[in-house]
One Martini backbone bead per residue (centre of mass of N, CA, C, O) as a GRO file, in nm:
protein
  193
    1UNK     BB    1   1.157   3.071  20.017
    2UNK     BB    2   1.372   3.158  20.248
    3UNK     BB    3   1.404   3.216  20.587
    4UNK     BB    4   1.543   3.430  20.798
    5UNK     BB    5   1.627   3.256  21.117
    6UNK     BB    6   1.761   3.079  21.386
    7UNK     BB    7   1.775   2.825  21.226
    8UNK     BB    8   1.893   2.814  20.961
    9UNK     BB    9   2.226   2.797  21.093
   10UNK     BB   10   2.175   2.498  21.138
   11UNK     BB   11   2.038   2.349  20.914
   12UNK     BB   12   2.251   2.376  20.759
   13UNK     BB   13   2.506   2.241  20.922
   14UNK     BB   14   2.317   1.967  20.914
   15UNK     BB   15   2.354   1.915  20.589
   16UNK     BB   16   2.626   1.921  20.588
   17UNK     BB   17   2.708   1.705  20.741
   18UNK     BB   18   2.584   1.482  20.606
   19UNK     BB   19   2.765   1.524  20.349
   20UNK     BB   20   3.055   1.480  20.485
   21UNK     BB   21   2.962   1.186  20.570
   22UNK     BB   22   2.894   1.087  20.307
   23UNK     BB   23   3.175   1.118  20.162
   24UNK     BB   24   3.368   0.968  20.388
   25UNK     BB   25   3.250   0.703  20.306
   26UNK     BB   26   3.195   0.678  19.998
   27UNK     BB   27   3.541   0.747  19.934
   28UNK     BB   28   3.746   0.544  20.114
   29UNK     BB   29   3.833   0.692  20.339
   30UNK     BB   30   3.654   0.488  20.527
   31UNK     BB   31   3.720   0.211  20.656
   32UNK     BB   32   3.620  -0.096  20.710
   33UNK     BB   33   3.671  -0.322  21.011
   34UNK     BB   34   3.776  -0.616  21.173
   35UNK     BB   35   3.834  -0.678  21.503
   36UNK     BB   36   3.980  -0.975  21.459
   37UNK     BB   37   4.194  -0.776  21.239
   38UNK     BB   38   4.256  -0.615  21.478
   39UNK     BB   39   4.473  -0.470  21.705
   40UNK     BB   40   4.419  -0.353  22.028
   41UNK     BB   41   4.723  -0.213  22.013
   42UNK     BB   42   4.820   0.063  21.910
   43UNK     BB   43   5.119   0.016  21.830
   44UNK     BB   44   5.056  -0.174  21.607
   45UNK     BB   45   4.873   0.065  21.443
   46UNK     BB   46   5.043   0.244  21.363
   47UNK     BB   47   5.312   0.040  21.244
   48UNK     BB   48   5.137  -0.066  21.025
   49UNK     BB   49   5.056   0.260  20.909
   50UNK     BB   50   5.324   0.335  20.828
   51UNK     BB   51   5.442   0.094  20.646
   52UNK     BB   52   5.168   0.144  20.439
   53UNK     BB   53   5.146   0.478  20.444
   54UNK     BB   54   4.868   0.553  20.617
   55UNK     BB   55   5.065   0.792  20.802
   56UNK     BB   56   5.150   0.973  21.106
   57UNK     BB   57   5.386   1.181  21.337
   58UNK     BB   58   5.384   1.483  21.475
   59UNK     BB   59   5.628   1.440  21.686
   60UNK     BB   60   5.849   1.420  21.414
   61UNK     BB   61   5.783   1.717  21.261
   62UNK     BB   62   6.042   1.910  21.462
   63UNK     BB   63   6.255   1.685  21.441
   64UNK     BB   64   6.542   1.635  21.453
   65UNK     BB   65   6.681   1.457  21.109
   66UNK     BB   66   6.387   1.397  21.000
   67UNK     BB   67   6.559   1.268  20.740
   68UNK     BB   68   6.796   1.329  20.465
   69UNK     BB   69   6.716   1.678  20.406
   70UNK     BB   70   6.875   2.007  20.530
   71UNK     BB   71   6.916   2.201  20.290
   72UNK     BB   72   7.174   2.422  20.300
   73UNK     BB   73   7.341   2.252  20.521
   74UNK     BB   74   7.370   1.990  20.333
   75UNK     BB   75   7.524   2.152  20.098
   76UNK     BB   76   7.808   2.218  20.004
   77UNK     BB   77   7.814   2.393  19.750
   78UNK     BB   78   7.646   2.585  19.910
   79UNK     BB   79   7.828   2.661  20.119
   80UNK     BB   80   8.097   2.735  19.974
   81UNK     BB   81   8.034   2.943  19.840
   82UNK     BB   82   7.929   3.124  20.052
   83UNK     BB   83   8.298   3.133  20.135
   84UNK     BB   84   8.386   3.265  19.874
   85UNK     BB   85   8.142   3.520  19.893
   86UNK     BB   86   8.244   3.703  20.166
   87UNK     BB   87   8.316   3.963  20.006
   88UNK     BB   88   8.033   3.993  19.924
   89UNK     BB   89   7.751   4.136  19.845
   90UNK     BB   90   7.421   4.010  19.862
   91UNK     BB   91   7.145   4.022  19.668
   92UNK     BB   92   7.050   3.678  19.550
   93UNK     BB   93   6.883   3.414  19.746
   94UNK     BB   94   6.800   3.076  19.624
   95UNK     BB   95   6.807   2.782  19.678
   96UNK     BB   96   6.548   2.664  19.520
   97UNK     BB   97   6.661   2.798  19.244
   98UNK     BB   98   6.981   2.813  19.218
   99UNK     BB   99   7.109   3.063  19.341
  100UNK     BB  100   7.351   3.336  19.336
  101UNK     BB  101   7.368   3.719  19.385
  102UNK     BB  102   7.536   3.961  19.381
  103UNK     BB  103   7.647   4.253  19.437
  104UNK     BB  104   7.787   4.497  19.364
  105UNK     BB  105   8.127   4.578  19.315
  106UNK     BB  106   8.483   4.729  19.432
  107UNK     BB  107   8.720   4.870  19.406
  108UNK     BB  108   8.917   5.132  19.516
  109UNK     BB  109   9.097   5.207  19.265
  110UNK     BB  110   8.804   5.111  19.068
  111UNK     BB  111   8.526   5.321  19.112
  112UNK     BB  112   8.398   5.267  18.810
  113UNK     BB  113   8.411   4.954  18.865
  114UNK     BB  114   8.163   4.663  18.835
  115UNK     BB  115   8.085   4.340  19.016
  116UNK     BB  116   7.893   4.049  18.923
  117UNK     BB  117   7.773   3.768  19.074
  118UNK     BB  118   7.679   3.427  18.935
  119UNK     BB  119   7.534   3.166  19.052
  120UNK     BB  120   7.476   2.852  18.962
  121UNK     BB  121   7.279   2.538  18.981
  122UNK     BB  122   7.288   2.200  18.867
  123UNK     BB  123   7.423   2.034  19.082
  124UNK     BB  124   7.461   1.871  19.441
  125UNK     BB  125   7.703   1.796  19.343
  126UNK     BB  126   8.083   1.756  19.305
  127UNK     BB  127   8.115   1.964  19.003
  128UNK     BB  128   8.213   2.142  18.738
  129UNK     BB  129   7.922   2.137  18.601
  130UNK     BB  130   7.710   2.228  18.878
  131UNK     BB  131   7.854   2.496  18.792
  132UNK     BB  132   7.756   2.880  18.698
  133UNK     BB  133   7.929   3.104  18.621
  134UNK     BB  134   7.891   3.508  18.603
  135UNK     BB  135   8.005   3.807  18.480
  136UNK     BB  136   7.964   4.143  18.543
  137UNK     BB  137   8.075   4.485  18.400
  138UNK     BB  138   8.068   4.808  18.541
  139UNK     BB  139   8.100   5.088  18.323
  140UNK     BB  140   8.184   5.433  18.420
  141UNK     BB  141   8.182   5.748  18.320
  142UNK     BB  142   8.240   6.078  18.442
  143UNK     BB  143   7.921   6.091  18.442
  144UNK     BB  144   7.784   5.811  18.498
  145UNK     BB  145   7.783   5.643  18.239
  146UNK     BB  146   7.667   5.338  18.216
  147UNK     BB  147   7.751   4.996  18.146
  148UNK     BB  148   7.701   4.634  18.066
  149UNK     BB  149   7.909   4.324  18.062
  150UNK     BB  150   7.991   4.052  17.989
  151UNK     BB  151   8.273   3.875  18.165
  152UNK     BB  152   8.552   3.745  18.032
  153UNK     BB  153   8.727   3.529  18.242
  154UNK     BB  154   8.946   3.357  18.473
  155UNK     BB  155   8.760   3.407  18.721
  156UNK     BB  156   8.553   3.217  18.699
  157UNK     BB  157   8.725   2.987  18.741
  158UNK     BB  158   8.858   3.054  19.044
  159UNK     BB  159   8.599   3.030  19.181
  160UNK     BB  160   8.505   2.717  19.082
  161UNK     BB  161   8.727   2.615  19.218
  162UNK     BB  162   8.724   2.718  19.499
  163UNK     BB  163   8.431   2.576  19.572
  164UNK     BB  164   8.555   2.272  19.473
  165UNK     BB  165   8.727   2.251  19.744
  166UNK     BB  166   8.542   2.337  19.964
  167UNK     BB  167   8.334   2.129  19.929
  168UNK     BB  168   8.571   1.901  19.982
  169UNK     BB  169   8.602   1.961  20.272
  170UNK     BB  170   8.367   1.979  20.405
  171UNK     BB  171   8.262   1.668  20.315
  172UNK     BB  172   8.500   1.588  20.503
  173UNK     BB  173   8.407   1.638  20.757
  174UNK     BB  174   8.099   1.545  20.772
  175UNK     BB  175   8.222   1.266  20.756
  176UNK     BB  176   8.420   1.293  20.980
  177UNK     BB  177   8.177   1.401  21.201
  178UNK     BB  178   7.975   1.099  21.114
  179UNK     BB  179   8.231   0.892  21.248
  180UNK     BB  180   8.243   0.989  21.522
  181UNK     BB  181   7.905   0.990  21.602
  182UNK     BB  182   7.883   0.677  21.419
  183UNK     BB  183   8.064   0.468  21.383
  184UNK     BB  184   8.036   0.524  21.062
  185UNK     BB  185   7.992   0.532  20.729
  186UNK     BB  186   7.879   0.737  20.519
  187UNK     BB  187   7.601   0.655  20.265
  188UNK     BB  188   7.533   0.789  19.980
  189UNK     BB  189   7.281   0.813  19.791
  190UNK     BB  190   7.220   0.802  19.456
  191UNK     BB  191   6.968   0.813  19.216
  192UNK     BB  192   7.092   0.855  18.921
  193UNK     BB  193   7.275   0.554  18.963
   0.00000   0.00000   0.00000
């Protein structure tokens, strides 16, 4: 049995060390190399291990324009939507989940209906196929016993009309105003097709 003395935390220590020297050399992490074939200036040896894809940049990663994709700024039926539906108090908004559930909501004529609206995304694209609206309607009697019940009407296609309009304006401007900024048409890689 081993003796805890002040010497202990410094041997276990000393043994992690050795072990975990033992494990980054025998493991692929350290690669060795031949200075003959590798380039002296700093610069060159980046460009290369970047290309390589075995680097990565820190100053980079804070840096704004960052890649192709900047979340919900950068989709427009998620924007269109959120101005669609700027009357209604949200509820539930998950971007990484493509939901939007506003809370209840109702007019003053009639304070006993309250409407709840669920817009699903299925596709980041502006199609009618990409939004899944859906409405439900609580009925309140006058003891205040309410039921839910999914209501279909006409009103779901005419939001879902609404938000393809809108994210159609703003796609237009985002091109317009990236021809403006870099005088060239911005060209949308589609990985789908």
């Amino acid at each position: 049995m081993i003796k805890n003395n002040k010497y202990t935390p410094f041997i276990y220590n000393l043994i992690l060390g050795a072990f975990l020297i033992l494990f980054i050399t025998s493991c692929g992490l350290y690669k060795k190399s031949d200075a003959r074939k590798v380039s002296p200036n700093p610069q060159e040896r980046v460009k290369e291990n970047m290309e390589k894809g075995e680097g990565f940049r820190i100053k980079n990663i804070m840096k704004k324009n960052n890649g192709t994709f900047q979340f919900a700024s950068s989709n427009e039926m998620w924007r269109a939507t959120l101005d669609v539906l700027d009357f209604a108090p949200l509820g539930n908004v998950d971007y990484s989940g493509g939901l939007i559930i506003t809370d209840w909501f109702n007019d003053a004529a009639e304070p006993r209906n309250s409407l709840k609206i669920t817009v699903r995304f299925l596709s980041n694209e502006i199609r009618a196929d990409g939004l899944e609206i859906t409405l439900h309607k609580k009925t309140c009697n006058q003891n205040l016993e309410c039921s839910i019940k999914k209501h279909v009407s006409k009103t779901s296609n005419e939001i879902k009309l609404a938000i393809l309009k809108r994210a159609t304006r703003i796609s237009k401007m985002d091109q317009d105003k990236y021809l403006e900024e870099n005088g060239k048409v911005r060209i949308i890689d589609n990985p789908k097709f």
